[in-house]
N, C-alpha and C positions, 0 to 999 in steps of 0.2 A: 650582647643584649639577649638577655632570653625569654622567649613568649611562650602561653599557656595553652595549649589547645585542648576546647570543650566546645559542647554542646547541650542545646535545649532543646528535645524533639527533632534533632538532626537538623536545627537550625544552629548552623556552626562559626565557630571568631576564633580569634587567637588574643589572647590579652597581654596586656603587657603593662608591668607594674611599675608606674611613675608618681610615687603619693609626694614627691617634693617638686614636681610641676617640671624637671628636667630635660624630657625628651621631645624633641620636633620629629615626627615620620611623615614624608612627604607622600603625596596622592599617586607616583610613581612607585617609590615603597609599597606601597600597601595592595598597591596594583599586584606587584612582584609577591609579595608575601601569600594572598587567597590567590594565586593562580593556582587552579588542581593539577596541572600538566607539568610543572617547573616549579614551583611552590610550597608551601603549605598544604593551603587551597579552605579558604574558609567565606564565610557571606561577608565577614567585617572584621574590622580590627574593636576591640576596645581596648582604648588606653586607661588605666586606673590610675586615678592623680588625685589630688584635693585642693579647693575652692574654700578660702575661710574656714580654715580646718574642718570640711566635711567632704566626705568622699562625693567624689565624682565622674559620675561615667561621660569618657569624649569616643563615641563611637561613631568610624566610619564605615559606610559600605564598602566592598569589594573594587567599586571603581575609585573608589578616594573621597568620593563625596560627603559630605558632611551630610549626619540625619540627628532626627531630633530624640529618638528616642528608641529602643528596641525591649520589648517586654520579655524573649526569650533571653537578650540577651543579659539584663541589668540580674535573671536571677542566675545565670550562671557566673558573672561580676561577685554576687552576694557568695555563692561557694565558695568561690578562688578565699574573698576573704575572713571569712570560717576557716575553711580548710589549715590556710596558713596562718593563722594568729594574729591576723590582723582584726578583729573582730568577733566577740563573741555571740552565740548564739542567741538567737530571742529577735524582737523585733529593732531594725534599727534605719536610718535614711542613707536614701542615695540619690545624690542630686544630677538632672537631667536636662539638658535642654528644652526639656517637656517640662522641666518644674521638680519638686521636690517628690521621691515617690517612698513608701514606707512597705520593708518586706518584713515578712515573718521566716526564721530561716532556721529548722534545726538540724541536729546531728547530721542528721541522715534523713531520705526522703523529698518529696516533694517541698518545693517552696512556694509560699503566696505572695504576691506582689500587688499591693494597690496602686492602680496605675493612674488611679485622678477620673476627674471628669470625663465624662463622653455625647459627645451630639449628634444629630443631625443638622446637618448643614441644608438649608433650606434648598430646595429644588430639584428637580432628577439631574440624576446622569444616566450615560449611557456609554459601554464599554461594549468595542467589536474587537473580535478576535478567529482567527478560522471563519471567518466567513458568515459568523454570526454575530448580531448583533442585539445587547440584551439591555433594559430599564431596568436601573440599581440605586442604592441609595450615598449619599455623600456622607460619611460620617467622620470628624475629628477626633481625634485623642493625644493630641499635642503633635501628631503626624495627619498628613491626611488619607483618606482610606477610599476608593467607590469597591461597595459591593454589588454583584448581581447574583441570582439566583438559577441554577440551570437544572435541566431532567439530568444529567451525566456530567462530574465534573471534565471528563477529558472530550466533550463537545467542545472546552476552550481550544485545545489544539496544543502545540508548540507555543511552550507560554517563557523561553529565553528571547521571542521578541516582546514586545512590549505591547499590551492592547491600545487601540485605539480608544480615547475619552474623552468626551463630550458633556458638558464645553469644558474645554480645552483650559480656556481663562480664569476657571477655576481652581486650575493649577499649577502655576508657574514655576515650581521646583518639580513639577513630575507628581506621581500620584504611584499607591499602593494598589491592586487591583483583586480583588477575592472573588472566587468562581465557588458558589456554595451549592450542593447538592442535600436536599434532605431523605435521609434516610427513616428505612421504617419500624425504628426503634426509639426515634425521636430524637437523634443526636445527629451533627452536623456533620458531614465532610467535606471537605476544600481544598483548592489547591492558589497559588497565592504568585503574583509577577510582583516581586518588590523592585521600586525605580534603586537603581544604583548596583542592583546585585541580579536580575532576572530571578529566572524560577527557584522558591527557596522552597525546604524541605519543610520549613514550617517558619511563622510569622506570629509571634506573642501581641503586636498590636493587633493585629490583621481578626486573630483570632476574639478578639475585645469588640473588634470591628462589627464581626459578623456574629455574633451575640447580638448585641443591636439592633443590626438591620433584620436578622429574625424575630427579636421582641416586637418589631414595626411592624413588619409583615405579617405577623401573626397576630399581631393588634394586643397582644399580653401585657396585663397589668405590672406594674415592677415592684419588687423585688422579681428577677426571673433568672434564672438557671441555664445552662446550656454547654452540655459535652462536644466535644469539637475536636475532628479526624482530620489534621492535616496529614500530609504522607508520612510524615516522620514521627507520628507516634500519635500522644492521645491531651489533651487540654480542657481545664474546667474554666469555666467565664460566667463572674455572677455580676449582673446588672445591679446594684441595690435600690433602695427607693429613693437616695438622691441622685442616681445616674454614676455612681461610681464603679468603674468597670475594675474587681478583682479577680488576677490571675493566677490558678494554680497550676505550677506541672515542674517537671525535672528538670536538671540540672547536673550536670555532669562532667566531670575533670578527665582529658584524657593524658595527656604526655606533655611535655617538656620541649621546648625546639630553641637552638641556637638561632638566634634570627640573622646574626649578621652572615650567615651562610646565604640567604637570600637577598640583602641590601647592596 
């Protein structure tokens, strides 16, 4: 069996192309597969299969876990199927456990993905981490998200354990955590605790996420704009005026791997 390894903003999978529903990989597998020390080593698996003759991304985290949706990852899903013929360029769907999402995808370059709706979930939260502890907002996008705001994103600290998030029962599959720092150019930096995978290089919802919760915070009318620095590179996120979060950024194919070397 052989799987793809790429990345979005050094937010990285391995995919593996199943479009007649064929293949079971187990939450052990895939364990085995993103390990960086023995491995591969990537944040998730996607599997690429199809649901009523439409493509479909079954992505899971690095620990096995099922998620609903990854925005870095469905447009690096979108290249793989560009790249090899599966699919020709221009706009076309990818369905998601989040719902149906619609990318723009050419040659070469950056990809945009509409990723759907986006909310606030009514009421604070509140994420501690390092010893601090900060007021952020709940936001949904077919995953859930809290963000907070900080003077320095690495006041978070060691962010491969998981922050503390309140209330808690807000939660009950675990939560996305964004540490956002504003910069004095007007563009965002962050760094991101995704549940299932710890500290990622970068997070396509997360970054949707925090678009958001700075439109809130900054009290700004929408349609609203916002450039976004997570570590691994660089991300555009436009709120529109009906709340639909679209995301643009790269996408990128590296190598080829025999996977049954690691199952």
């Amino acid at each position: 069996m052989i799987g793809t390894y790429g990345h979005g903003t050094e937010n990285d999978f391995v995919l593996i192309y199943d479009p007649t529903d064929q293949i079971t990989i187990t939450a052990d597998q895939i364990k085995r597969i993103c390990n960086r020390a023995t491995g591969i080593g990537a944040d998730g698996i996607i599997r690429i299969t199809k649901e009523n003759n439409q493509w479909f991304m079954d992505y899971r985290n690095s620990d096995g876990s099922v998620a609903e949706m990854c925005g870095n990852g469905i447009r690096v899903m979108a290249r793989y199927l560009v790249a090899n013929g599966h699919q020709p360029v221009g706009i076309f769907r990818i369905n998601t456990r989040a719902g149906m999402k619609f990318l723009q995808v050419p040659d070469e370059g950056e990809i945009t993905v509409n990723m759907g709706q986006i909310q606030e979930v009514f009421g604070e939260v509140t994420a501690t981490a390092n010893g601090h502890t900060w007021t952020g907002y709940n936001i949904e996008i077919g995953n859930p998200h809290a963000v907070v705001f900080v003077e320095d994103v690495q006041d978070a600290g060691d962010l491969t354990i998981a922050p503390q998030v309140e209330p808690a029962d807000e939660y009950p599959d675990g939560v996305n955590v964004e540490f956002v720092q504003f910069l004095e150019n007007g563009e965002l930096k962050m760094r991101v605790h995704e549940r299932g995978s710890g500290e990622t290089r970068s997070c396509g919802t997360g970054t949707c996420a925090v678009a958001l919760a700075a439109t809130l915070k900054m009290k700004k009318q929408l349609p609203a704009t916002w450039i976004i620095n997570p570590p691994g590179g660089q991300l555009k996120v436009e709120i529109d005026a009906h709340s639909n979060a679209i995301l643009t950024g790269p996408a990128v194919l590296i190598k080829d791997y025999e996977l049954d070397l690691y199952l």
